[in-house]
C-alpha positions in Angstrom: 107.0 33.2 -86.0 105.7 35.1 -89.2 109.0 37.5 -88.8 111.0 34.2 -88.8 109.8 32.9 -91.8 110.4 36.2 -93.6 113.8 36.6 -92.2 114.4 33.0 -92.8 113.2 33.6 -96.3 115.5 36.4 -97.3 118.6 35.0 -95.8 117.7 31.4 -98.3 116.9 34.2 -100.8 120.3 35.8 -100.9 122.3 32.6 -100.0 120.7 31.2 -103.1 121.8 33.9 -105.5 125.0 34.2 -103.9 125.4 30.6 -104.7 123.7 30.8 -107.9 125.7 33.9 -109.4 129.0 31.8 -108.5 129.9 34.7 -105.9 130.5 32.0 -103.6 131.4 28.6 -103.4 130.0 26.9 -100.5 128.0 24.8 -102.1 131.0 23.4 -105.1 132.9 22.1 -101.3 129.2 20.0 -100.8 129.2 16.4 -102.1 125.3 16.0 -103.1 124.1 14.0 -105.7 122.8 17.1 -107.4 124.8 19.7 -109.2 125.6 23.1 -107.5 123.8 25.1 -109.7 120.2 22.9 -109.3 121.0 23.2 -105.6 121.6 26.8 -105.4 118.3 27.5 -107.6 116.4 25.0 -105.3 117.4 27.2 -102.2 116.6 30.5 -104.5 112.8 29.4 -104.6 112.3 28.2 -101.2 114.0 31.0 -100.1 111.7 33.1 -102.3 108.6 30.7 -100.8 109.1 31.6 -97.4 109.8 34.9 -98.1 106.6 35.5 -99.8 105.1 33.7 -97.3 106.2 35.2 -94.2 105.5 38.6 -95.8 101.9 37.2 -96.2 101.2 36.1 -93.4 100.5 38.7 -91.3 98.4 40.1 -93.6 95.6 37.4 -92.4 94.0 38.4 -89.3 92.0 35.8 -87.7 87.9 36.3 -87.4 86.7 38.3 -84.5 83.1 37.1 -83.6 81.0 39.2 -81.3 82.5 39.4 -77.9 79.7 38.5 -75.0 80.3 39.3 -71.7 80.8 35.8 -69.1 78.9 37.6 -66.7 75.8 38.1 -69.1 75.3 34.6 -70.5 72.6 32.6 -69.5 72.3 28.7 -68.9 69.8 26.5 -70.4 67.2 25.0 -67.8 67.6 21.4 -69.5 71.1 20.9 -69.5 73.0 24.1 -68.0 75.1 24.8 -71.5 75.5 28.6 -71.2 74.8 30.3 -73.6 74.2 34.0 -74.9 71.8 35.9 -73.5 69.4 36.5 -77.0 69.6 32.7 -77.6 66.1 31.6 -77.8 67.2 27.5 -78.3 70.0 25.5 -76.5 73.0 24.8 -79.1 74.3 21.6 -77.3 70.3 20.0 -76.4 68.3 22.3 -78.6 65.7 22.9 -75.7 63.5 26.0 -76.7 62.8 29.0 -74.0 61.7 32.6 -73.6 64.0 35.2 -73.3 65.0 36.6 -70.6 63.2 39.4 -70.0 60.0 37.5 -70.3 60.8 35.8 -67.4 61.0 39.5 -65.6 
């Protein structure tokens, strides 16, 4: 989807100074209630929005939080919300315990 947006981007970008240059004259064949000119420039900048913003995006990466294995959670002896294995209090009932190698 980001690639898209960038190539989406660029092909409003260049349609927009193509139109906006007078190089050609798609849009002068239009009948819109706004003149060429303020049409062209209006696809110019969302052209040069989603170009900016597709070439942003992937910049972002989404937040990694720490990775736990399934097989070494533990469940809480209240309500059986499992849980990681160094939580000392239930996050869904808030029941305290010991860890589990106190219980070794």
């Amino acid at each position: 989807m980001k690639t898209g947006t960038l190539a989406a981007g660029v092909i409003l970008l260049v349609v927009g100074m193509l139109e906006y240059t007078g190089t050609t004259s798609f849009l002068t064949g239009l009948e819109v209630g706004l003149a060429a000119e303020t049409l062209a420039l209006l696809i110019l900048l969302v052209g040069l929005a989603a170009a900016v913003a597709g070439a942003l995006l992937p910049l972002k990466k989404p937040a990694a939080g720490p990775v736990v294995n399934p097989n070494e959670m533990k469940s809480c002896p209240e309500c059986g919300k499992l849980m990681p294995p160094d939580a000392f209090r239930c996050p869904k009932c808030g029941a305290r315990f010991r860890a589990l190698r106190e219980n070794l």
